[in-house]
mmCIF file as gemmi writes it, N, C-alpha and C atoms, coordinates in Angstrom:
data_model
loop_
_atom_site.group_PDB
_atom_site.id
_atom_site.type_symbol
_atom_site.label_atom_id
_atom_site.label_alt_id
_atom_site.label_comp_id
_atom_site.label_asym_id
_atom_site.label_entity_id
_atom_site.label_seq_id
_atom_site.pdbx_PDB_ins_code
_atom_site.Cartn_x
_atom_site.Cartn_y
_atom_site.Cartn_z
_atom_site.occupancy
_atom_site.B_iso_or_equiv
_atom_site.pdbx_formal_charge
_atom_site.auth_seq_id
_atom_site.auth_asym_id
_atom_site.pdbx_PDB_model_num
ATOM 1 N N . UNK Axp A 1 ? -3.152 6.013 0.077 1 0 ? 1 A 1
ATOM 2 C CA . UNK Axp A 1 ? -2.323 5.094 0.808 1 0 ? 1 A 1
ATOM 3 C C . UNK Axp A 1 ? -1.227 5.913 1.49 1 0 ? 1 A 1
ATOM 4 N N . UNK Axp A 2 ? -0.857 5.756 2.852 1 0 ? 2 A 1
ATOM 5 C CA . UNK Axp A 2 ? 0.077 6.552 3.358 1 0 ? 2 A 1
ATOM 6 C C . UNK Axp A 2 ? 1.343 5.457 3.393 1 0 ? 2 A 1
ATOM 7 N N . UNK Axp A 3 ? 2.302 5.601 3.526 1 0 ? 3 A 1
ATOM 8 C CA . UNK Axp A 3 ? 3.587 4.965 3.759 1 0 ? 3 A 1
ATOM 9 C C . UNK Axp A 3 ? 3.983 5.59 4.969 1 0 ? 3 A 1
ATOM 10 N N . UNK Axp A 4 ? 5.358 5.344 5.831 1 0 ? 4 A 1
ATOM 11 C CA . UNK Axp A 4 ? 5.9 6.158 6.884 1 0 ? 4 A 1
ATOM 12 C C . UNK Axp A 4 ? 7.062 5.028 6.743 1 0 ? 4 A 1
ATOM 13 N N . UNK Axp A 5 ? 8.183 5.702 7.412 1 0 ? 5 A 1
ATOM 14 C CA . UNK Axp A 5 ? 9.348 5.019 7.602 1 0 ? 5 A 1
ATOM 15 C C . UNK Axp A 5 ? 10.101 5.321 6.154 1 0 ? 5 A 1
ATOM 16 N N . UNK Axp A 6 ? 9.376 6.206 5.282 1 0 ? 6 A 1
ATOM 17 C CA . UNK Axp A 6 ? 10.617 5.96 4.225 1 0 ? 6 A 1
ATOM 18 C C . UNK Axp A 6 ? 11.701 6.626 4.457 1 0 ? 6 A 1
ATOM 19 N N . UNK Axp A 7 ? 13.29 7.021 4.332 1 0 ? 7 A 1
ATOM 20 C CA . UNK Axp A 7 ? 13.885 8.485 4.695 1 0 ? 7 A 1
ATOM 21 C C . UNK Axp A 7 ? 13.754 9.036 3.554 1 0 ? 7 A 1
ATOM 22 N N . UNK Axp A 8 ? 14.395 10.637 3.82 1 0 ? 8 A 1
ATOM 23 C CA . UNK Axp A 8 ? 14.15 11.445 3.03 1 0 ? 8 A 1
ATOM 24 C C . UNK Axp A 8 ? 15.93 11.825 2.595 1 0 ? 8 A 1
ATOM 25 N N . UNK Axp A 9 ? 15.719 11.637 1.315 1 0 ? 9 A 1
ATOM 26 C CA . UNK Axp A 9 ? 16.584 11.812 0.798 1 0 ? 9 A 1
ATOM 27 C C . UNK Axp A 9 ? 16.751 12.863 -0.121 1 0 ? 9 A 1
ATOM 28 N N . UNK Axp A 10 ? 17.426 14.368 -0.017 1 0 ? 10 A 1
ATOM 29 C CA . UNK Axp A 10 ? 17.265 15.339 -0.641 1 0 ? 10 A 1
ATOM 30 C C . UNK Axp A 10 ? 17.304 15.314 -2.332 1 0 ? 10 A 1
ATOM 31 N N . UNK Axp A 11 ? 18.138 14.429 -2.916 1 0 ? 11 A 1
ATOM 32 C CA . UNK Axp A 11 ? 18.79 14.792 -4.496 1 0 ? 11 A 1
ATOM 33 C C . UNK Axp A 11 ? 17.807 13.686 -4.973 1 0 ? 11 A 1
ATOM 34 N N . UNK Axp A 12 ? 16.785 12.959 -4.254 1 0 ? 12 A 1
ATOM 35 C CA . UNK Axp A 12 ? 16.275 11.893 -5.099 1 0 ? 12 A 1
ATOM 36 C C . UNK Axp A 12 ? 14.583 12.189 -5.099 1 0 ? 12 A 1
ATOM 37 N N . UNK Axp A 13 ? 14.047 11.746 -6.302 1 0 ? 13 A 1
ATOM 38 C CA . UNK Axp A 13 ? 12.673 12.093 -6.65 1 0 ? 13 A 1
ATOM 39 C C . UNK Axp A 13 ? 12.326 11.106 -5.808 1 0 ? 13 A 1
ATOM 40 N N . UNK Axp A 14 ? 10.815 11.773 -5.288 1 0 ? 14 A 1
ATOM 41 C CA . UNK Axp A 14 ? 9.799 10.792 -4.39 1 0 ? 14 A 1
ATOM 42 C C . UNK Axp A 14 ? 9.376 9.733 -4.999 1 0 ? 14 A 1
ATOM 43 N N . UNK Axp A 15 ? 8.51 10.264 -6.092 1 0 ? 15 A 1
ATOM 44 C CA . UNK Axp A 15 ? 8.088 9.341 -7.107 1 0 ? 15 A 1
ATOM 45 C C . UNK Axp A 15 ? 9.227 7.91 -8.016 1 0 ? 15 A 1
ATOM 46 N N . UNK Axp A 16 ? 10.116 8.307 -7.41 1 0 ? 16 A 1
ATOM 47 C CA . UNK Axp A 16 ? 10.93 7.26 -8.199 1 0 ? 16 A 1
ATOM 48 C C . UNK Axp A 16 ? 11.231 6.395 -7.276 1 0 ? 16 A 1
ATOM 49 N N . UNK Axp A 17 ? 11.376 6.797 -5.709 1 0 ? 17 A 1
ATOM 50 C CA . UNK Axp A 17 ? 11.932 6.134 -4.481 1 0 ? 17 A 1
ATOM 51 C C . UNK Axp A 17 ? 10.892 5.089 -4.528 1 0 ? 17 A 1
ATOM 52 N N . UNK Axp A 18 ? 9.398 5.994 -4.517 1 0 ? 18 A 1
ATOM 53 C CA . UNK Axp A 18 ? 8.216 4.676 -4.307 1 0 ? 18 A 1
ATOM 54 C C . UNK Axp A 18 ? 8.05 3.704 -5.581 1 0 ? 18 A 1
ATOM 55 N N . UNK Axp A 19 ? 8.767 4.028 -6.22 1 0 ? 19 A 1
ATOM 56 C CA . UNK Axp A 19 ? 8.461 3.066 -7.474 1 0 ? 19 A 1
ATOM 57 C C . UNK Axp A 19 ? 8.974 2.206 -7.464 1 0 ? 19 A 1
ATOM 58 N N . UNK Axp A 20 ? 10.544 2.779 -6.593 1 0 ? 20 A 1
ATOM 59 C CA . UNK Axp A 20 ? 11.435 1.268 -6.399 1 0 ? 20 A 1
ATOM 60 C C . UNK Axp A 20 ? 10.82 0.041 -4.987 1 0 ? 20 A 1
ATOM 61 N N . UNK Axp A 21 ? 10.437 0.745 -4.44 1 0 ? 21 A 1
ATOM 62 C CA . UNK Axp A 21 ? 9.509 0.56 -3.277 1 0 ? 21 A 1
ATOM 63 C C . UNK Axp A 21 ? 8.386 -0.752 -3.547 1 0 ? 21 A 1
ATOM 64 N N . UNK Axp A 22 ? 7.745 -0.377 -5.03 1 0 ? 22 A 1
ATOM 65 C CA . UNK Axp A 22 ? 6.565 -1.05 -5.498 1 0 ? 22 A 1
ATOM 66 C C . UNK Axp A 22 ? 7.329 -2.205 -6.488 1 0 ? 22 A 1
ATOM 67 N N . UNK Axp A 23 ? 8.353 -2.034 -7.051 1 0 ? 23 A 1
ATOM 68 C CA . UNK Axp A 23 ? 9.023 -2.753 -7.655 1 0 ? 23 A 1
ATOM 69 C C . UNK Axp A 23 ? 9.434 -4.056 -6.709 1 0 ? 23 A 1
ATOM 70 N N . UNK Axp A 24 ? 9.62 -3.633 -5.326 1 0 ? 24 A 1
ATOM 71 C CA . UNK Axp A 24 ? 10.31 -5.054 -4.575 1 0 ? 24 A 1
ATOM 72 C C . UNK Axp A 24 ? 9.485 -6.271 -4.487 1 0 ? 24 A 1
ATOM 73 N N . UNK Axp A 25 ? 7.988 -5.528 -4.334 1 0 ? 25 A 1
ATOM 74 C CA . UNK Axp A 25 ? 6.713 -6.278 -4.272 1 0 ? 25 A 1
ATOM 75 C C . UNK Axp A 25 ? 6.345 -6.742 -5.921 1 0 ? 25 A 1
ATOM 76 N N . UNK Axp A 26 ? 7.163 -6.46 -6.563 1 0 ? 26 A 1
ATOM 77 C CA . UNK Axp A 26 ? 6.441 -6.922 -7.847 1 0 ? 26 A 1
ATOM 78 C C . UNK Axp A 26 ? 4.941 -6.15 -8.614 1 0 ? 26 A 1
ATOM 79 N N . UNK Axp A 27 ? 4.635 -4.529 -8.703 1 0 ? 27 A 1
ATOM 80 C CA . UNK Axp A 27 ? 4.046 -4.421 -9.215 1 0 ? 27 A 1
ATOM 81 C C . UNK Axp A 27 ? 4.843 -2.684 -9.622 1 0 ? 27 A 1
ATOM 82 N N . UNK Axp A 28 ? 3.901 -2.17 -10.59 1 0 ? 28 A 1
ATOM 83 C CA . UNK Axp A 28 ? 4.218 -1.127 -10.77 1 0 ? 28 A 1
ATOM 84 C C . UNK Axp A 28 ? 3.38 -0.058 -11.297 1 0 ? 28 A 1
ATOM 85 N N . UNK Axp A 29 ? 2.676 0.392 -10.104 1 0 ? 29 A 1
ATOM 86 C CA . UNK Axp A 29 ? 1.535 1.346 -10.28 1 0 ? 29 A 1
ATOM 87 C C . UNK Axp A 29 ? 2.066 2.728 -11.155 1 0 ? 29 A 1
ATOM 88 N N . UNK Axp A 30 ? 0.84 3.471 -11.413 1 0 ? 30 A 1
ATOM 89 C CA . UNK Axp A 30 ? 0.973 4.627 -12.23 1 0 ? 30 A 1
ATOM 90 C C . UNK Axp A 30 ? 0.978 5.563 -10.702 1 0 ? 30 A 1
ATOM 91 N N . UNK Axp A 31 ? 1.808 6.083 -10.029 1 0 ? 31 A 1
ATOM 92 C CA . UNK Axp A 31 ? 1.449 7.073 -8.13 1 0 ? 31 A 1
ATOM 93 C C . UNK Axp A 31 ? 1.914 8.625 -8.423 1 0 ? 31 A 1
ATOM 94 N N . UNK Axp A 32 ? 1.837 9.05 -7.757 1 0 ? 32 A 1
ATOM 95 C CA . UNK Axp A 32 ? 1.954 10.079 -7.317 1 0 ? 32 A 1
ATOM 96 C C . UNK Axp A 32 ? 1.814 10.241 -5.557 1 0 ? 32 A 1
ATOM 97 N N . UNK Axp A 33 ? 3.528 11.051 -5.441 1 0 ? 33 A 1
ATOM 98 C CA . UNK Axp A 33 ? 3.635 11.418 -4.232 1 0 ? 33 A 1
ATOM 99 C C . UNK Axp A 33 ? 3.799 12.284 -3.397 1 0 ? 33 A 1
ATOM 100 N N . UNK Axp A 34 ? 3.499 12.775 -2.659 1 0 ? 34 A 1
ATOM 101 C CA . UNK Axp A 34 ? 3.623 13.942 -1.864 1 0 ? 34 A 1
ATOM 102 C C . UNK Axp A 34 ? 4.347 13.607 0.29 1 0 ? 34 A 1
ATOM 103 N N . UNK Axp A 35 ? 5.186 14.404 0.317 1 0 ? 35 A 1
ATOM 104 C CA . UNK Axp A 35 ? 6.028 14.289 1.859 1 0 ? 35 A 1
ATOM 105 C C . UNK Axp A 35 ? 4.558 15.161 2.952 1 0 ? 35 A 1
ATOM 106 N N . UNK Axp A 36 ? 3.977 14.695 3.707 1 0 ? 36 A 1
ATOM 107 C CA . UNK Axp A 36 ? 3.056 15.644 4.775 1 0 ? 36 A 1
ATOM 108 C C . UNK Axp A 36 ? 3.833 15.749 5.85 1 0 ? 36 A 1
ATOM 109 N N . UNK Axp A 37 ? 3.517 17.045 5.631 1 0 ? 37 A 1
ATOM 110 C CA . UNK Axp A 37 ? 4.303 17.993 7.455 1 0 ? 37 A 1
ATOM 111 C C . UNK Axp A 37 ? 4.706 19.126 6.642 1 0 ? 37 A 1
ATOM 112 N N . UNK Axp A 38 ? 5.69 19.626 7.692 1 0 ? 38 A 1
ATOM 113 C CA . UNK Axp A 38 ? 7.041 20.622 7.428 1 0 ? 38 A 1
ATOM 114 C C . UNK Axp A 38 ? 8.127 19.66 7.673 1 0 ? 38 A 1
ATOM 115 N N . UNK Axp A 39 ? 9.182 20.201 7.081 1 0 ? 39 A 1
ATOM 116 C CA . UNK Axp A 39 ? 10.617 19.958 6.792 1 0 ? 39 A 1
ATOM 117 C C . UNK Axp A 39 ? 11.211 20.309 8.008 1 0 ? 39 A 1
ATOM 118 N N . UNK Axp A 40 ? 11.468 19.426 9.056 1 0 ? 40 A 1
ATOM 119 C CA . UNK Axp A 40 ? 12.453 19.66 10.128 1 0 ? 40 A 1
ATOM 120 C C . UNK Axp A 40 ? 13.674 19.504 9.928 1 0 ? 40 A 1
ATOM 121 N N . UNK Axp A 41 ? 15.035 20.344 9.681 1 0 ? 41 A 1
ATOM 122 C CA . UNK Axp A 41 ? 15.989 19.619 9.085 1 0 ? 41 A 1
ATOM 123 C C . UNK Axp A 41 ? 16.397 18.824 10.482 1 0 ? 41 A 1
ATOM 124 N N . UNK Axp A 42 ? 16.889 19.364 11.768 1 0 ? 42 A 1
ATOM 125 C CA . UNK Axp A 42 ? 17.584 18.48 12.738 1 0 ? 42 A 1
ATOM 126 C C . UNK Axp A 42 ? 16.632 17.629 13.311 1 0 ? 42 A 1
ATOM 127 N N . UNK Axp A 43 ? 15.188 17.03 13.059 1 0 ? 43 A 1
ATOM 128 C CA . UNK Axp A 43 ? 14.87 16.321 14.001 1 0 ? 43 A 1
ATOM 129 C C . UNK Axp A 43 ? 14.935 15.123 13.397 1 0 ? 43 A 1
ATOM 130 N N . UNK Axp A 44 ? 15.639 14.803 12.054 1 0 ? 44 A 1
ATOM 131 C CA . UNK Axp A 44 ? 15.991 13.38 12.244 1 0 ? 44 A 1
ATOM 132 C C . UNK Axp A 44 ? 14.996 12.196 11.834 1 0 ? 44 A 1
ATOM 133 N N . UNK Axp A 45 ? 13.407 12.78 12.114 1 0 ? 45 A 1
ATOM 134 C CA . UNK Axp A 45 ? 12.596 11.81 11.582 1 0 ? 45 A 1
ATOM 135 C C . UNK Axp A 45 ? 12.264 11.968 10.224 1 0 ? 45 A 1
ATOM 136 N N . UNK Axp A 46 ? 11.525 10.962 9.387 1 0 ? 46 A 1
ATOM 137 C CA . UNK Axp A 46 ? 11.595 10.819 7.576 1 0 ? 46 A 1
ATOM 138 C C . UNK Axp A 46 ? 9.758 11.766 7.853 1 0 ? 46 A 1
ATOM 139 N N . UNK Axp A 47 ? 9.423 12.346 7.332 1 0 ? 47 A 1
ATOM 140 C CA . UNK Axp A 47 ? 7.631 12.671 6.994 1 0 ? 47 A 1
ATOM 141 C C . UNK Axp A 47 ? 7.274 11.561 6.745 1 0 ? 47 A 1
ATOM 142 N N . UNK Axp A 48 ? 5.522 11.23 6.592 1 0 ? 48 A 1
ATOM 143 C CA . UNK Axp A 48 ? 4.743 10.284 6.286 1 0 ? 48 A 1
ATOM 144 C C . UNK Axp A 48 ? 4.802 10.719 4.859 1 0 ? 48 A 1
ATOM 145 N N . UNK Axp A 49 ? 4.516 9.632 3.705 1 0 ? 49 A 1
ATOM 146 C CA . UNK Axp A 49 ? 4.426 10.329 2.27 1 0 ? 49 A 1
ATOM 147 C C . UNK Axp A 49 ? 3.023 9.542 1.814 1 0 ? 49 A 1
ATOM 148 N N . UNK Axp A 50 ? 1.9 10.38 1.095 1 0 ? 50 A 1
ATOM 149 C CA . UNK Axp A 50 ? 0.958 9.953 0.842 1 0 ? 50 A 1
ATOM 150 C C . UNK Axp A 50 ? 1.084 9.61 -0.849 1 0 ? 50 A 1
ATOM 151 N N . UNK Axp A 51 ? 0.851 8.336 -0.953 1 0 ? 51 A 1
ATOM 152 C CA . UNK Axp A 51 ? 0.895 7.559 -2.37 1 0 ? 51 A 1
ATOM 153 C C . UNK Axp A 51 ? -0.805 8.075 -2.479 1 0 ? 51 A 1
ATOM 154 N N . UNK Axp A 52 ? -0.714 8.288 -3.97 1 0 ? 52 A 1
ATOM 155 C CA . UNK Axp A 52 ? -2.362 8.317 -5.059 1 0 ? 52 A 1
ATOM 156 C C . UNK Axp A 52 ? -2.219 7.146 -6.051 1 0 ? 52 A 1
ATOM 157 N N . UNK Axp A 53 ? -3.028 6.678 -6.279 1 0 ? 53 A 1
ATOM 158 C CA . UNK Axp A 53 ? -2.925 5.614 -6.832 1 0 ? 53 A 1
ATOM 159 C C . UNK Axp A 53 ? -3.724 5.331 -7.658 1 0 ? 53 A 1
ATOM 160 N N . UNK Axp A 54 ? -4.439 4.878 -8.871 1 0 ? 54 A 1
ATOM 161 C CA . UNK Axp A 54 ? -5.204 4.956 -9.962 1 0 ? 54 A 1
ATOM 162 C C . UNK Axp A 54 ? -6.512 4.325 -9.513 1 0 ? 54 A 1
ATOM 163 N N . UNK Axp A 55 ? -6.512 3.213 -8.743 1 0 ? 55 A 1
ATOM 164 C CA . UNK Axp A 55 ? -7.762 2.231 -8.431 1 0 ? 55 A 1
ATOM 165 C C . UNK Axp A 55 ? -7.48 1.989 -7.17 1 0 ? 55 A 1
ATOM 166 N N . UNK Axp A 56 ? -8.752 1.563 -6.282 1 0 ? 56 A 1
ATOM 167 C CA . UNK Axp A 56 ? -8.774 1.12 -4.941 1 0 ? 56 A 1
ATOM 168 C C . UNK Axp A 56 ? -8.753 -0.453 -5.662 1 0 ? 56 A 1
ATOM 169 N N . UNK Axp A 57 ? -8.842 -1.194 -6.71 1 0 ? 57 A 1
ATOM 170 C CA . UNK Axp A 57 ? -7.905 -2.394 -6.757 1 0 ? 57 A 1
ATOM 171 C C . UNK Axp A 57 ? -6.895 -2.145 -6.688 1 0 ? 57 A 1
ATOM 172 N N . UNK Axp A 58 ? -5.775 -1.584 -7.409 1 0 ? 58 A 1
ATOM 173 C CA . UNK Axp A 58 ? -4.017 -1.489 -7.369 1 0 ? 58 A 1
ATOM 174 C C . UNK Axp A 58 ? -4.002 -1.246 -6.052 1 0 ? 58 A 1
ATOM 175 N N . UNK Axp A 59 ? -4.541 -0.613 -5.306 1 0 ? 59 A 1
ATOM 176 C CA . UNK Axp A 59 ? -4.372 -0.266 -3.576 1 0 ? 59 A 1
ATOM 177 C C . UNK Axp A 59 ? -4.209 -1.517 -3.129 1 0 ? 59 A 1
ATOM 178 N N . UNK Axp A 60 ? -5.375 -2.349 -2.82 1 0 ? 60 A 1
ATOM 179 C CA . UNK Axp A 60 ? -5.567 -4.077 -2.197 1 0 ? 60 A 1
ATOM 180 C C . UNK Axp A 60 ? -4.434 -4.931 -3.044 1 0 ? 60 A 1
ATOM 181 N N . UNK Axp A 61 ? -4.008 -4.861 -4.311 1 0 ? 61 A 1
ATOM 182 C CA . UNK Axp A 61 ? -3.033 -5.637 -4.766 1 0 ? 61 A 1
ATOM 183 C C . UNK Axp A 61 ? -2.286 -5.749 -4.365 1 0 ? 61 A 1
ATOM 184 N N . UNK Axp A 62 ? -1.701 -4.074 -4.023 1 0 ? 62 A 1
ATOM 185 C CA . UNK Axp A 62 ? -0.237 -3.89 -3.514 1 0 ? 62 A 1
ATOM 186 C C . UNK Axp A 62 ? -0.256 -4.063 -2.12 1 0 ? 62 A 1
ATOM 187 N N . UNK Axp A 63 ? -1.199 -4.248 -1.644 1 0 ? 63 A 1
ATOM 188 C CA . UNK Axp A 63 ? -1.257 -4.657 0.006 1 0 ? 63 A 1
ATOM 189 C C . UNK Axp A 63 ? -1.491 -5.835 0.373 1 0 ? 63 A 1
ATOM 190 N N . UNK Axp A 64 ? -2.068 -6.475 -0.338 1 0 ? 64 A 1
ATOM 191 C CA . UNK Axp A 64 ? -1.938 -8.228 -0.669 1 0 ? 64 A 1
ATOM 192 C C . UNK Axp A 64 ? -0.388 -8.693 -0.916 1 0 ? 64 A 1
ATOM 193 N N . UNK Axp A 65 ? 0.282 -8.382 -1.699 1 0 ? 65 A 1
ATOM 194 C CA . UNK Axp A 65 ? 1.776 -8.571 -2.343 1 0 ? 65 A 1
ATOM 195 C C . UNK Axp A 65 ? 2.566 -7.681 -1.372 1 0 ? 65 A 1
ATOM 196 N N . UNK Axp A 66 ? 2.158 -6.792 -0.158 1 0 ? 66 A 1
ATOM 197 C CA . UNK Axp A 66 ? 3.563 -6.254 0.695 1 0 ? 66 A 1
ATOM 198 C C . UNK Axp A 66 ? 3.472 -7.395 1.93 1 0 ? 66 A 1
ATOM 199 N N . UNK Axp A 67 ? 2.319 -8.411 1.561 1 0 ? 67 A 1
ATOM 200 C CA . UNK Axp A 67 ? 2.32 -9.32 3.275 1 0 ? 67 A 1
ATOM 201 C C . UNK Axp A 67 ? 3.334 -9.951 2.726 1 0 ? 67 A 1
């Protein structure tokens, strides 16, 4: 699952940002995350971050529950 639009916030874990993320929607997967690209510091835009996720059900759940 990719996300985009999150920012990047240096002092805070990824994995915890998306958890709060999954929390708004009401669920709370087991993820793992990773930022894709390089680190631009001045250009200002957030990276795409790719969520792993345990089941391609928890995937459709949580995409059912972000409409």
């Amino acid at each position: 699952m990719m996300v985009v639009g999150l920012p990047e916030e240096a002092n805070k874990d990824l994995c915890d940002q998306m958890a709060a993320v999954f929390q708004e929607i009401g669920e709370k997967p087991r993820i793992e995350a990773t930022r894709l690209g390089k680190e631009k510091k001045d250009s200002g835009k957030a990276r795409p971050v790719k969520v792993t996720l345990n089941s391609s059900t928890t995937v459709s759940q949580i995409l059912v529950n972000a409409k």
